[in-house]
C-alpha positions in Angstrom: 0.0 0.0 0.0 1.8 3.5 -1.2 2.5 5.4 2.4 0.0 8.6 0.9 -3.3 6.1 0.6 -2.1 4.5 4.1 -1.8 8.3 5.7 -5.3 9.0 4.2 -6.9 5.8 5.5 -5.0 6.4 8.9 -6.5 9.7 8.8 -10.1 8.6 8.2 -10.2 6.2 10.5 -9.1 8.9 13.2 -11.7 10.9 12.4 -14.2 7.9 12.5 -12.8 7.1 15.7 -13.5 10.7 17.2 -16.9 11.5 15.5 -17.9 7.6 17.6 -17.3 9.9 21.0 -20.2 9.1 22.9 -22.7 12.3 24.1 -23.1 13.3 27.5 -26.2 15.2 28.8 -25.0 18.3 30.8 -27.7 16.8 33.0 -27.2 16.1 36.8 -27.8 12.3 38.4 -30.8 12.8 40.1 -32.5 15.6 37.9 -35.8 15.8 36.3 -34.5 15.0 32.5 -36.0 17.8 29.7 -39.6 17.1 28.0 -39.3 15.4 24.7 -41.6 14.1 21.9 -40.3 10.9 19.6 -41.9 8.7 17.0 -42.0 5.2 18.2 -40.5 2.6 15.8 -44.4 1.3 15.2 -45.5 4.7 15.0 -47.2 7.0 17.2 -45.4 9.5 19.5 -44.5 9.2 22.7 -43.5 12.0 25.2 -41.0 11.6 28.2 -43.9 13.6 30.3 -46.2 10.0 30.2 -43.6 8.6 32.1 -43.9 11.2 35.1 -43.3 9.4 38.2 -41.5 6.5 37.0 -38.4 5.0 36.1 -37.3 5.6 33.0 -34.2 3.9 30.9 -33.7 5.5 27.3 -31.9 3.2 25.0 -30.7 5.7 22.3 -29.3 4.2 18.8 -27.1 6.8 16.0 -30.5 7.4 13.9 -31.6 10.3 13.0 
């Protein structure tokens, strides 16, 4: 592999790696988490605000 096409995939693959940085919520353990609206993957929305009072566990996937 020429050392230019090996810099380039060595550079994309950086890039990759640092885009895959996980999010963290500026949200404290404990708090009340922000109000939000989704579609379901059936259909139909759901809102974080049904869930008032309970516990919730958000399994969030990269789609948009």
């Amino acid at each position: 592999m020429p050392s230019r096409s090996r810099s380039h995939l060595l550079a994309a693959g950086a890039l990759v790696a640092w885009l895959a940085q996980p999010a963290f919520a500026q949200i404290p353990l404990g708090a009340v988490g922000p109000n939000f609206t989704k579609t379901q993957v059936g259909g139909g929305a759901v809102s974080l605000s049904q869930y008032t009072g309970k516990v919730v566990v958000l399994f969030l996937l990269g789609y948009s």
